[in-house]
PAVOBA-847010 format. One record per atom (N, C-alpha, C, O, CB): x, y, z. Coordinates in steps of 0.05 Angstrom, whole numbers, plus 5000, padded with zeros to 4 digits. Each point is the difference from the previous one (the first is absolute). Last residue first. Glycine has a CB too. Layout:
<nodes>
XYZ/...
</nodes>
This chain:
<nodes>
913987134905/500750034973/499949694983/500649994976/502550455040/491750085080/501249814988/500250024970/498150054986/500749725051/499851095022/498749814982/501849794993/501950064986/495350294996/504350475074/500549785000/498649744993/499949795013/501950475011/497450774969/502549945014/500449724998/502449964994/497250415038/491849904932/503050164985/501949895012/501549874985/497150585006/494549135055/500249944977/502650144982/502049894991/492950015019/501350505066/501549805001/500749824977/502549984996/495950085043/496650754951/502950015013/501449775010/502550005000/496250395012/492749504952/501250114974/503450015020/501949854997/492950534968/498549415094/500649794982/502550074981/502249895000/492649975003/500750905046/501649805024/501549794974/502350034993/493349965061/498150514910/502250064995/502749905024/502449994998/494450394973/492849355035/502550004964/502650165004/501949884991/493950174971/498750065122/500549744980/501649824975/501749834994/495350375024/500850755003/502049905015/500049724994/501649894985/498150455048/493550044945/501049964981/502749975006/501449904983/495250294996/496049745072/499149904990/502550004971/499949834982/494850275049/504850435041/500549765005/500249814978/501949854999/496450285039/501650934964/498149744998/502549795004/502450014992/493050164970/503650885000/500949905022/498949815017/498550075018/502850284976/497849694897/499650275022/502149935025/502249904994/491950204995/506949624895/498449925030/499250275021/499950244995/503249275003/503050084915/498050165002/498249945016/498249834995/502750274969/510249985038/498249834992/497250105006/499750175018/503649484987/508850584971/496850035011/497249824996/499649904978/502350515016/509649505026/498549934986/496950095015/499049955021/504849664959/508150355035/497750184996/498249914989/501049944978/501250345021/507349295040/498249984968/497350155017/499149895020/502749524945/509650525064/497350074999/498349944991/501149944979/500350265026/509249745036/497449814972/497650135016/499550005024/502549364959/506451275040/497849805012/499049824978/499350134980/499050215055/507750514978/500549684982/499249825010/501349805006/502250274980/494650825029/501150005023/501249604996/500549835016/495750695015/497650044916/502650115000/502149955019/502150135003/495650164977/494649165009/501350074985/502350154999/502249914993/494449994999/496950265069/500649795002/503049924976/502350045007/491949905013/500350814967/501749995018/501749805013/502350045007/495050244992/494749674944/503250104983/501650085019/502349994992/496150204966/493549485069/501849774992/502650164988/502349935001/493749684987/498750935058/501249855030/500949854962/502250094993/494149845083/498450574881/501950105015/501349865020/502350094999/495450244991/495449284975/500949994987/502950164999/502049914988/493349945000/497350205075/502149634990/501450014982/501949835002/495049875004/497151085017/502450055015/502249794994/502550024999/494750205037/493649894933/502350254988/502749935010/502150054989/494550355013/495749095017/499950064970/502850054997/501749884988/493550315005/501649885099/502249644996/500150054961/502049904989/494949585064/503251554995/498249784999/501249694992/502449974993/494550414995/505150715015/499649875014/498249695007/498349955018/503450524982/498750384943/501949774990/500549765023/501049784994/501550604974/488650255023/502050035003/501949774995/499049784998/499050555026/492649794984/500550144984/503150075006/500450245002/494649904991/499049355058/500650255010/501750194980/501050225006/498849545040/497649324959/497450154995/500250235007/498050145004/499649555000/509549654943/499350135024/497450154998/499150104979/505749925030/497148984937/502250295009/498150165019/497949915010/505150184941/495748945014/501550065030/501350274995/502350065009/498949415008/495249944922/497750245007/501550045028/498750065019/495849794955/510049544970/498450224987/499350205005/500350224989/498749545001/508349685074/497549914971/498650294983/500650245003/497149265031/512550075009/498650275003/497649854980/500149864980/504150615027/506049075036/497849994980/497650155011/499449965024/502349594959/508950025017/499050195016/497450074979/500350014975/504650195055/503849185000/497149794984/498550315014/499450015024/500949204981/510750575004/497550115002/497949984974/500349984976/502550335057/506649365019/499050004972/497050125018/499249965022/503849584938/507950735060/497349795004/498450004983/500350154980/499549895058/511150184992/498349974986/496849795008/499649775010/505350384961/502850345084/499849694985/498250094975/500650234998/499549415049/502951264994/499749815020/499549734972/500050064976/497350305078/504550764973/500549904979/499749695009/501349975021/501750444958/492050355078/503049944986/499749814976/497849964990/504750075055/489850614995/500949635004/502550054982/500150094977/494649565025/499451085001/502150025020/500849775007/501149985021/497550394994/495349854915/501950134993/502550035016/502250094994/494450094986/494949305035/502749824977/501850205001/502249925005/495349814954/495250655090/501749725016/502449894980/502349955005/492849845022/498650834934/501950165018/501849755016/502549985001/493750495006/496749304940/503450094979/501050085027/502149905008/497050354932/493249485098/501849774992/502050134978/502149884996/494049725014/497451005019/502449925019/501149834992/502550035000/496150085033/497750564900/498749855021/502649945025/502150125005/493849634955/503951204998/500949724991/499449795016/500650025024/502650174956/494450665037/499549974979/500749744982/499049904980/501150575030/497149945097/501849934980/499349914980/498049865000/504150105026/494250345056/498750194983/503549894982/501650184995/493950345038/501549015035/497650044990/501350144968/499449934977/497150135078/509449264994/499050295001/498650064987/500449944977/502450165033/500749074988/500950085022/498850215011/499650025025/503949814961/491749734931/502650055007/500050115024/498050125007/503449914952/493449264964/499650115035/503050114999/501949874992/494449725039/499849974889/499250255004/500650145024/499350235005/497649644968/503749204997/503350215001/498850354993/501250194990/503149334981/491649425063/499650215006/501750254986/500550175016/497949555022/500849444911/501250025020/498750265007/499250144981/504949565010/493749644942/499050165013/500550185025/498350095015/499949644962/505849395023/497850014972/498550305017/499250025023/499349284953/513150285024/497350195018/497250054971/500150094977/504550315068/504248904970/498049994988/497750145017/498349905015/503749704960/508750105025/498050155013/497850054979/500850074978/502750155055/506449144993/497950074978/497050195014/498949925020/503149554953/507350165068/500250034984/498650154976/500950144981/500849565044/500150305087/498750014976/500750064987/500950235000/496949775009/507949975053/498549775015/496450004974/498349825000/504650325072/506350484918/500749725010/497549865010/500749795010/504050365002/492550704970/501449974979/501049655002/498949834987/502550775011/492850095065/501549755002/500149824973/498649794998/500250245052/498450804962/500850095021/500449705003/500649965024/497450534990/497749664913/502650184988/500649985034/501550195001/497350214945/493349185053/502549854993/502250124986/501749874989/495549795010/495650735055/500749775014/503149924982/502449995007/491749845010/499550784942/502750125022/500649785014/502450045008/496350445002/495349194927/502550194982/501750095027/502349925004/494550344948/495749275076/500949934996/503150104976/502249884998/492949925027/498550725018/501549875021/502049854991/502350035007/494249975018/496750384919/501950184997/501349925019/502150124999/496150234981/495849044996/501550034977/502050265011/502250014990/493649784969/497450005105/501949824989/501850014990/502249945011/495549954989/495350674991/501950095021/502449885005/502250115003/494550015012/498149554902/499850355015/502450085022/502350084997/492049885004/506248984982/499150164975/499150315030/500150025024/497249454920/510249685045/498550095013/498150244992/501350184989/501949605037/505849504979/498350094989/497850075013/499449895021/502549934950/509749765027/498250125011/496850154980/500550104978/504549955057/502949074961/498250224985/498450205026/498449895014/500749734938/510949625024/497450165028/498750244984/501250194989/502249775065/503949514919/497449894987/497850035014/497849895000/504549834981/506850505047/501349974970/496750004983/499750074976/505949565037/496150185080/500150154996/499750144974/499050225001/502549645035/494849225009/503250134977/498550244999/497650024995/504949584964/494049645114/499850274986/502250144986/501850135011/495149905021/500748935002/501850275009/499350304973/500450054976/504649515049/486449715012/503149914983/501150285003/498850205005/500049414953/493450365093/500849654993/502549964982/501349794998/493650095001/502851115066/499849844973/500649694995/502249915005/498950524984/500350125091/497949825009/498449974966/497849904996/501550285069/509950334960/499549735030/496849934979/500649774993/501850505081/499650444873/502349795010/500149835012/501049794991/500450445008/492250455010/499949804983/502749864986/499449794988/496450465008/505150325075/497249815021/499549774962/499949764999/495750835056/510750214943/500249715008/498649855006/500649764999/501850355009/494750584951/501249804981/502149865012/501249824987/497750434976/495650295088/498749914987/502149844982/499749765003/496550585006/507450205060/498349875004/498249844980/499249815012/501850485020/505750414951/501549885029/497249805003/501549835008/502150665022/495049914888/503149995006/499749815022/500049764996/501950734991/490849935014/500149784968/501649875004/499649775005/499450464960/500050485101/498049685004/500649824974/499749764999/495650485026/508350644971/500949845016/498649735011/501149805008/500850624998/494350184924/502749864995/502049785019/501249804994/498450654984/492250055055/499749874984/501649864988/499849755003/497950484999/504450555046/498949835016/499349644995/500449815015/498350704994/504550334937/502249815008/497749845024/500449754999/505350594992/489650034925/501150115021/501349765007/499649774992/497350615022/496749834903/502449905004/500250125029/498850215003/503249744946/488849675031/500650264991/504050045008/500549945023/493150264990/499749035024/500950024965/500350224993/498950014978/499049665007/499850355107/502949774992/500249964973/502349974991/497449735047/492350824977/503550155021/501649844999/502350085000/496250155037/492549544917/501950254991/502850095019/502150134995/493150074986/499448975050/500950084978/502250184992/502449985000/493849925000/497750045079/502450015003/502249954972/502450075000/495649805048/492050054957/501250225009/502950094997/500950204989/495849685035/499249374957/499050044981/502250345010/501950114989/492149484997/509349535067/497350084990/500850234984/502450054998/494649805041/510949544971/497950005029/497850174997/499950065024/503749895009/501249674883/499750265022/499149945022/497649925000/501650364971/505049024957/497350135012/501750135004/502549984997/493749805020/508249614928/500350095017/498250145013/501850055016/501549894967/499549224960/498250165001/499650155026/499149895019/499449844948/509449624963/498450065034/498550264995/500950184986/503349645050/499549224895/499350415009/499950045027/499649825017/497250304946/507649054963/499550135027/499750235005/501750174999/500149565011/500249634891/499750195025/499350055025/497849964991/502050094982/503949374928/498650005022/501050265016/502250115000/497249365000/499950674898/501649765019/498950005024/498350185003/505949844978/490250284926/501950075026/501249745021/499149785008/497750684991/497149414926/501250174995/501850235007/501150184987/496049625001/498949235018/502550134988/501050224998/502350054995/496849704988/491549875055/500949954974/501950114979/499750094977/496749815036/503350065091/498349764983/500749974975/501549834990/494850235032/504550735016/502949735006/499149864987/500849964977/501050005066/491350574961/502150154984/502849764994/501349924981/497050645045/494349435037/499049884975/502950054981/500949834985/493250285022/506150145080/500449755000/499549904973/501149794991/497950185056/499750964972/503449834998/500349824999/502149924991/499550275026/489749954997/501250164966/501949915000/500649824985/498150595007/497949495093/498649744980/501050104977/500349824983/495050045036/506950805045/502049695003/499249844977/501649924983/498550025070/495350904952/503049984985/501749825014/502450004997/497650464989/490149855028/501049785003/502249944989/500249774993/496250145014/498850935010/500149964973/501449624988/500549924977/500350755026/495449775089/498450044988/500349974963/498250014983/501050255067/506749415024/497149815001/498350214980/498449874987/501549885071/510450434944/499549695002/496749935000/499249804989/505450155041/498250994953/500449784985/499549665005/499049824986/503950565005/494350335081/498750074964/501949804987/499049785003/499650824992/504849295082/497449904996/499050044979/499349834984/500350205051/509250424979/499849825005/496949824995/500149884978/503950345049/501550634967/496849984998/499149734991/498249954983/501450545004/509649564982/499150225021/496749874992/498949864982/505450685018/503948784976/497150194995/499350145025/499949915023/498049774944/510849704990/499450115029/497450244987/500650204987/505649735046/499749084931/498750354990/498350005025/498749825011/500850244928/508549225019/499250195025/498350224994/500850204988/503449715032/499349244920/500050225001/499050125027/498149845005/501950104947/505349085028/498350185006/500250304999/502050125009/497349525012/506249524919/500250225031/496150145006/498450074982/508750185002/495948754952/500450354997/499050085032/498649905016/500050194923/504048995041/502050104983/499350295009/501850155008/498849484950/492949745044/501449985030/503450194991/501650025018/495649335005/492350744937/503049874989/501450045020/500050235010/500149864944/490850125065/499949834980/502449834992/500049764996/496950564992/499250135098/502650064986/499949754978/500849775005/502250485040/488850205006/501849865004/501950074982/500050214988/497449505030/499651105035/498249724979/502349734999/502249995011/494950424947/499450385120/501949844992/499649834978/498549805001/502550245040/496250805045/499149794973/502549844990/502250015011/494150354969/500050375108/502349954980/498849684984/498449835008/506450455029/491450595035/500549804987/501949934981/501350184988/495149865024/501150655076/500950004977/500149634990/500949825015/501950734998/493250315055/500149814988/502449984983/501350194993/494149815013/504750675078/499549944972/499549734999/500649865019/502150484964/499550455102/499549734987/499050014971/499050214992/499949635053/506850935026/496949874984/501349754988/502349954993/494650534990/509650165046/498450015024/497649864990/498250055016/503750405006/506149824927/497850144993/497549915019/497750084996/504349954955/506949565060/500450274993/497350174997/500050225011/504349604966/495849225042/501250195030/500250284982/498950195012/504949415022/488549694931/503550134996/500750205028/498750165014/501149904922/494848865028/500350295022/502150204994/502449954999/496449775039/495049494904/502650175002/499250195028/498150155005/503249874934/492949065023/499750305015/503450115004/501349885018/493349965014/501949354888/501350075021/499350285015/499650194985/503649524992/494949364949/498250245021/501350075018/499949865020/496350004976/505249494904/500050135037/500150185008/501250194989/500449605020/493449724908/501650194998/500749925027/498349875012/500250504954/497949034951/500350135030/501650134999/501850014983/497249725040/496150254883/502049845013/498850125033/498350165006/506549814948/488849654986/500550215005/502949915021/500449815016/493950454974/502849204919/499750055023/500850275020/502050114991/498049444997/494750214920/503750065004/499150085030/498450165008/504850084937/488649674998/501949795007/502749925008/501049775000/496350234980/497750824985/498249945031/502049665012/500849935022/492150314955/509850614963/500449734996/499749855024/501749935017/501150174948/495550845003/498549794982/501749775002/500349864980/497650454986/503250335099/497549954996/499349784979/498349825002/501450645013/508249994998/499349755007/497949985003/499749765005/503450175008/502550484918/498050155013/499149725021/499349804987/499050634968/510049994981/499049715006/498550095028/501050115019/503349534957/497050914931/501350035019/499749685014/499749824984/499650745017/500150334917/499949625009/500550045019/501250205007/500249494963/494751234983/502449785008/499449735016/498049925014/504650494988/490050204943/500950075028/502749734990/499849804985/494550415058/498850064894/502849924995/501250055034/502250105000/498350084939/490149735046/500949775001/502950084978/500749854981/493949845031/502250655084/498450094977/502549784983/502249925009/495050725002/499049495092/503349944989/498249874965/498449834996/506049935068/493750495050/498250064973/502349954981/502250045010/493850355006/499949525099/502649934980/499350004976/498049874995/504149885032/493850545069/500049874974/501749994978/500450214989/496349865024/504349955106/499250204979/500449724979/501149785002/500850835015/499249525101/499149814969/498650164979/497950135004/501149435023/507850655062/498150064989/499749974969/501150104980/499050145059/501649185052/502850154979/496450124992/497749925006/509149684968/492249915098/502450075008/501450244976/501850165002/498549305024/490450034979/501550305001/502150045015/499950175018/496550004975/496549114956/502550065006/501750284998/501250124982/498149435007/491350044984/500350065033/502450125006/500150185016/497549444998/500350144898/499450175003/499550145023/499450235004/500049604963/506549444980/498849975023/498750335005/501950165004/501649385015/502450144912/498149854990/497550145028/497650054995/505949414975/505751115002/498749805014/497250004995/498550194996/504749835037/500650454907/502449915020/499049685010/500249774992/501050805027/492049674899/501350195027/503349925008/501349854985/493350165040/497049854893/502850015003/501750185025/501450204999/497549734950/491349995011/500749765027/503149985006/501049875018/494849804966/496351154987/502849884988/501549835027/500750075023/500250394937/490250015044/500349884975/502349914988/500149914977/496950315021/501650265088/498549765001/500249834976/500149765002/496950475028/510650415016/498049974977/498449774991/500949814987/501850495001/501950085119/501049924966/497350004986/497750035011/506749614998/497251005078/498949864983/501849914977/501450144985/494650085030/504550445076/501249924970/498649785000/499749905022/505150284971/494750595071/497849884979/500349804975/498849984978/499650435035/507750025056/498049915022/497349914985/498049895010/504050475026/506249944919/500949845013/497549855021/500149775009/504750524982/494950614966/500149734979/500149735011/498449834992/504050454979/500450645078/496549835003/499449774982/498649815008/499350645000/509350204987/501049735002/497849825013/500049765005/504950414998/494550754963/501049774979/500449755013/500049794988/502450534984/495150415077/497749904988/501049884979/498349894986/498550425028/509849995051/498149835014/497249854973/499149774999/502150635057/505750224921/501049754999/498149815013/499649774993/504950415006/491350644950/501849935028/500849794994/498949874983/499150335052/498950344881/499949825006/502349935032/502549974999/495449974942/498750975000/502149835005/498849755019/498650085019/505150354976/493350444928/498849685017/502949885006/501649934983/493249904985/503650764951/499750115029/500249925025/500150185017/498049964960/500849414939/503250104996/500350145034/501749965017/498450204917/490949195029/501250425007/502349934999/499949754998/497250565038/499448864947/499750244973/500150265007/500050204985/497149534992/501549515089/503349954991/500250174969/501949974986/498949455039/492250625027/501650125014/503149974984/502150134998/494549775048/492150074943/502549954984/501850115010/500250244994/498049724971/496250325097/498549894961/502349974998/501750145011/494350094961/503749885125/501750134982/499049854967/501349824990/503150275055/496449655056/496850144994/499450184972/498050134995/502049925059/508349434981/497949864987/497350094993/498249924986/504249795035/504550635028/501749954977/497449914983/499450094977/506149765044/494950475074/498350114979/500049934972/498650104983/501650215046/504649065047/500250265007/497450124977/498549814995/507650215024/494349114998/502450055022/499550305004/499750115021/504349514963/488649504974/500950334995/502650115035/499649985024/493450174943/506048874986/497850115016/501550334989/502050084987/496449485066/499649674871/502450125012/498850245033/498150154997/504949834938/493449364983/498350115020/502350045020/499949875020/495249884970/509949634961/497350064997/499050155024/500349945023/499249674949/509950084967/499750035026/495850184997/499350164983/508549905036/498949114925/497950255003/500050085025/500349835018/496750034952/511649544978/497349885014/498850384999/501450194991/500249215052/507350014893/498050235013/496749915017/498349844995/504350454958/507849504983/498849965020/498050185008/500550244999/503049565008/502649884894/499950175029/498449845029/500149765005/499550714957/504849644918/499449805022/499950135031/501850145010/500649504957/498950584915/500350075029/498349735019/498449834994/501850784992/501749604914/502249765017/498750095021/501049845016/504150084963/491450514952/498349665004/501949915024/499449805014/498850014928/500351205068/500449824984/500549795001/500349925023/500150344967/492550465036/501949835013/501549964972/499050064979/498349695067/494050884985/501849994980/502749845010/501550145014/496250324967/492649805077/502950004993/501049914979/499249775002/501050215033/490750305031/500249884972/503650035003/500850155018/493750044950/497649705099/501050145006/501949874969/500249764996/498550395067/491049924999/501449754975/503150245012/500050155019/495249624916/494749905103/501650175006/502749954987/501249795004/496250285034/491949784954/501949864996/501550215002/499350214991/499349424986/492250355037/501449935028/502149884991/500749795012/495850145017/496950824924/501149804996/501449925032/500350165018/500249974924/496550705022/498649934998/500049684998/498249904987/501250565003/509349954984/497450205006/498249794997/500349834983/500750684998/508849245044/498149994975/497450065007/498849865015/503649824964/506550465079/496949895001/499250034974/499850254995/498849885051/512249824974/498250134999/497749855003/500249754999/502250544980/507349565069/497949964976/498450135010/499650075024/500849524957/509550685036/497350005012/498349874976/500250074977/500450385057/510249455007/497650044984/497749964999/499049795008/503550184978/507450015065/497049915001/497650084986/497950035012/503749935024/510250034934/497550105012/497749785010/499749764993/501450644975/506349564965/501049975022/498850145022/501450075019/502249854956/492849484944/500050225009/502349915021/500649775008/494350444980/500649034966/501450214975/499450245013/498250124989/500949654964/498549565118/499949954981/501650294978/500850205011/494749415010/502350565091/501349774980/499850054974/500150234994/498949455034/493450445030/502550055017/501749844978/499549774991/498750275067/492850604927/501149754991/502149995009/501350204996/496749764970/492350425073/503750114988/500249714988/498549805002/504850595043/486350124971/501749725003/503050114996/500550214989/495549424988/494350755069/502450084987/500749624998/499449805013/502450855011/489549525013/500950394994/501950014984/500150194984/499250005058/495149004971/499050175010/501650354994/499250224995/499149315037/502749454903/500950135031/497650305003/498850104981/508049755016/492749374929/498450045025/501250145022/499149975023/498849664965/508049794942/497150014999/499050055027/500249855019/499549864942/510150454970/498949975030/496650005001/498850184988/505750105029/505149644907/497550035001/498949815025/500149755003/500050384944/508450224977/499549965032/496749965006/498650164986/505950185025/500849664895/497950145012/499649765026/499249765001/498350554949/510949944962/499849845029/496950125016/500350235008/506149744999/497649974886/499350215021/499349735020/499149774997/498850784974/510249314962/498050105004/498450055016/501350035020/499549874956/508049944958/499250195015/496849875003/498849944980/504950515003/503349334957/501449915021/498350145017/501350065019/503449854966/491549904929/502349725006/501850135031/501349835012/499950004922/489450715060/502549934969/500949765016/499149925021/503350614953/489349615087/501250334969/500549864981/498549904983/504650495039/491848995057/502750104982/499450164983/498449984982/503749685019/493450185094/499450074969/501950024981/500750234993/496349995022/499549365097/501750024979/499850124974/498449864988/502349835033/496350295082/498849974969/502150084983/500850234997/494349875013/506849585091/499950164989/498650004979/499649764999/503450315020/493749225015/501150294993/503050005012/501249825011/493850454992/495749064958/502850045016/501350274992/500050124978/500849375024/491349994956/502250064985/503050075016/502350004991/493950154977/494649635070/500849864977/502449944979/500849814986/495650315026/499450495052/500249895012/501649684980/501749835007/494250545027/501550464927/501650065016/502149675023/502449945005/493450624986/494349534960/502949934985/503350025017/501749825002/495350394954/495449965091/500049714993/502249954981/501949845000/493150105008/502250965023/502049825020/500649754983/502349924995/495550245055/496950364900/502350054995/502349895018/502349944993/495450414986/492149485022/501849824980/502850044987/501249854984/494750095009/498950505086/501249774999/501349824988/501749845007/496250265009/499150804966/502449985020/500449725001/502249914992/496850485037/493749754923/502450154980/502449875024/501549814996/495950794976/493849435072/500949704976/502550004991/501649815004/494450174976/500850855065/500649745021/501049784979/502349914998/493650185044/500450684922/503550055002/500949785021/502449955005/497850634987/491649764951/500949685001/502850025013/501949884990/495549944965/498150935027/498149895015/501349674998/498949815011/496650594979/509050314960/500750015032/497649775014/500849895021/501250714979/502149514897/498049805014/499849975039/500049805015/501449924932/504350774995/497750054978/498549815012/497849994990/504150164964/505850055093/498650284999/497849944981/498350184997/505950155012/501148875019/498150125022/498950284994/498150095012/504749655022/502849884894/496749805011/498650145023/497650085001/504449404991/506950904982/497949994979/497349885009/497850115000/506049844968/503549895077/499250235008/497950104987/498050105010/506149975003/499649104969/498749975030/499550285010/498850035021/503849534992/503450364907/497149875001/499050015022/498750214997/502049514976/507550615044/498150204975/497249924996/498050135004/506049934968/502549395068/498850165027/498150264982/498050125007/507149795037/500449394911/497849905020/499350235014/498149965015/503549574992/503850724936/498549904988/497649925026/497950105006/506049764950/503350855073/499849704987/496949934982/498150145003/505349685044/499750995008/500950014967/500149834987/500450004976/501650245028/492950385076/501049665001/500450064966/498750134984/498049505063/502451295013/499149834983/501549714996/502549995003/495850464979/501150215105/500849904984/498649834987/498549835011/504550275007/494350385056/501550154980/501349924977/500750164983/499650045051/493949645049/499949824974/500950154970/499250004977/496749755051/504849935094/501150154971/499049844978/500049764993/504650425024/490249865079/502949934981/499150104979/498050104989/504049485025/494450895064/500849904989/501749814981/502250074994/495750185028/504050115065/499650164988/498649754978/501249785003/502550665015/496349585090/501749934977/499050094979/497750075004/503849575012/498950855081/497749894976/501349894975/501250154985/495550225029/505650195089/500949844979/497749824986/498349885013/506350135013/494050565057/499750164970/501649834977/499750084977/500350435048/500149055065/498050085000/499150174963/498549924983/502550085082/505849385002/501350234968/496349984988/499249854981/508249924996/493949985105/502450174998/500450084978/501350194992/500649635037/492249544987/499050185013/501550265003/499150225008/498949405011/502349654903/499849985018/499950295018/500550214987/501149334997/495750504917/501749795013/499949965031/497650055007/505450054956/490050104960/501150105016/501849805010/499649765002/497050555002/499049444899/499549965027/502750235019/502350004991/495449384995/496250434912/502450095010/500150035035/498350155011/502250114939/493549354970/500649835020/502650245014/501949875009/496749534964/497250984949/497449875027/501549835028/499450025023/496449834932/510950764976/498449814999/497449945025/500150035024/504549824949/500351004983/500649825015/497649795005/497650055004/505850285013/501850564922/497949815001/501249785019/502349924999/495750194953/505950895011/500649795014/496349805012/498250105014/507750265003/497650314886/498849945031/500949705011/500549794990/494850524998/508949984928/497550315006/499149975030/499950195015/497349834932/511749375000/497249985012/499350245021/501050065021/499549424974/505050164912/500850255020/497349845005/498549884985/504850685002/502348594985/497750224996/500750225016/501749995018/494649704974/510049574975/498550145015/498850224989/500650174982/501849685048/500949174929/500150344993/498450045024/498149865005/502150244938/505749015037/497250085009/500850304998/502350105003/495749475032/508349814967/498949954971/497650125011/498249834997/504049714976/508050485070/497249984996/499549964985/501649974983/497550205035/508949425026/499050134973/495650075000/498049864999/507749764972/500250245127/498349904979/500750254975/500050245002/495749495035/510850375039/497250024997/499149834975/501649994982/498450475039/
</nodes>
């Protein structure tokens, strides 16, 4: 969840706005509730702008504009530095009708912005520190699923459980942020992936961002449809190639889950390509692996032999036959972030001889076999993997990725447990947290950082 910085109010009565509209014919007695204006704003900017509209309500059209305008001016998030490593992050939405969330950014939640009384600015405040770096788009005017919403300030009862159906309504209102030009994708039509804003405060980590090197050509990739006899479905998959600067050094091999999100929505060919370029890695070859859709996901990246067996008996031969240079075992990376990240860990303790290096960002390792077990599953998997080669592992947890369920169960809690296990099991390991949420946006970097650790030209 967000560091708050806003104090709730007790609120005496439930108040509802002029515009509050009946839902559809079936949910006849449903009535959205007010927004919330239970919370006080702790930033500067949003103090002033509160100040003006209560001592000067008859001017509160002008006030607004000249607060969009700055706004507009200055780009958001709104930034406020505290101290040398801390400061407040203010989200800020103009003009929704009942509700805004924030999908993303410094939470492992959807978070609710608030309405600034008497005002059409809908803000939502956080406390960061300077390194973090993230992602985040709005989900707006959310439809009503069940009564959740008819509810003042819903996300301030404790009382209040939230359906899976009405959390994942986000999805049917998401919006990026008109005031911050820093997206994924440039293209606002483009919905294959879902395009969010990108925010990265100024100790956030290095990285090689291709965006800023409009002049570096985009590499080609090839375009392949996989059939698997084992798992009965089709896939994409692409593969890349940089050049080979020194005809002396070997190619690295790195095989990416969730295939597309890296190659087109975070373009990690044009990076690798920049990267060779300038020394800092030897040449490489990836392949980018898809899902056959969004659905089918969670059930092949969750560990089972069905899966394994497509890796094994089908996939890393198919990339064998149709990589441009021979694939060393010795320099095969598997990677892959959430779910990814936990496929990719059981994939390669279950083929020790054919991967060397594993780099799970964020790995799912909250998921176990059994509901009601106490130890995630990935220790439980190491605890029953024999004694095997040695590998190197690149294993990495962000900030705000612990659990909303108040329990140890989480990518926070748990990465750091799977690495000492790892370890005990005389693995090279290296553990490292970073200050982010659950984002693309920071995978990124740490995609780089892990390659780079493993094989930075000396």
């Amino acid at each position: 969840m967000l560091k708050s910085v806003s104090v709730p109010l007790l609120c005496t009565a439930i108040l509802f706005s002029p515009w509050v509209l009946a839902e559809s014919a079936t949910q006849t007695q449903q009535q959205y509730a007010a927004p919330c204006e239970a919370v006080i704003p702790q930033s500067q900017l949003l103090k002033k702008i509160q100040g003006q509209l209560k001592s000067q309500p008859q001017k509160s059209a002008p006030i607004l504009n000249s607060f969009w305008k700055q706004v507009t001016q200055h780009g958001t998030p709104y930034i406020e530095k505290l101290d040398a490593d801390h400061s407040r992050m203010i989200f800020l939405w103009r003009g929704a009708a009942h509700n805004v969330r924030l999908i993303g950014g410094p939470s492992n939640d959807h978070e609710w912005l608030t309405r600034l009384p008497n005002s059409d600015i809908w803000f939502k405040e956080a406390i960061v520190q300077n390194s973090f770096i993230g992602s985040y788009s709005f989900a707006v005017d959310l439809p009503m699923v069940d009564d959740y919403l008819s509810h003042y300030c819903p996300q301030l009862n404790p009382k209040l459980k939230e359906s899976r159906s009405q959390r994942r309504a986000v999805l049917q209102v998401q919006k990026t942020d008109p005031y911050n030009p820093q997206r994924f994708l440039a293209d606002l039509k483009q919905n294959q992936f879902r395009n969010e804003n990108i925010v990265a405060l100024a100790q956030a980590p290095q990285y090689i961002n291709p965006t800023l090197f409009p002049h570096h050509a985009q590499p080609t990739l090839e375009s392949y449809t996989f059939n698997s006899q084992i798992l009965k479905n089709q896939r994409k998959i692409q593969i890349y190639q940089s050049k080979r600067l020194d005809p002396k050094q070997a190619y690295i091999t790195a095989i990416f889950f969730d295939g597309e999100q890296y190659a087109q929505l975070l373009n990690v060919p044009k990076a690798l390509d920049i990267l060779v370029e300038q020394g800092k890695l030897p040449p490489i070859q990836a392949i980018f692996v898809s899902p056959p859709n969004e659905q089918i996901r969670p059930k092949e990246l969750t560990p089972n032999p069905e899966f394994s067996a497509f890796f094994q008996d089908e996939l890393l031969p198919w990339i064998d036959a149709h990589v441009p240079n021979s694939r060393d075992p010795q320099k095969t990376v598997l990677l892959g972030s959430s779910l990814g990240g936990l496929s990719s860990a059981y994939l390669a303790l279950q083929n020790p001889q054919q991967i060397s290096h594993v780099v799970p960002l964020s790995g799912s390792f909250w998921w176990t076999p059994n509901i009601e077990d106490k130890m995630n599953g990935m220790s439980q998997l190491i605890a029953k993997t024999p004694n095997q080669p040695k590998q190197h592992w690149y294993i990495s947890a962000n900030s705000y990725e612990s659990s909303r369920n108040n329990n140890d169960l989480s990518i926070l809690e748990t990465s750091p447990i799977v690495a000492q296990d790892l370890k005990a099991k005389a693995h090279d390991v290296t553990y490292k947290n970073y200050v982010g949420g659950h984002s693309y946006a920071i995978w990124q970097v740490i995609l780089q950082d892990a390659l780079l650790h493993f094989f930075r030209n000396k």
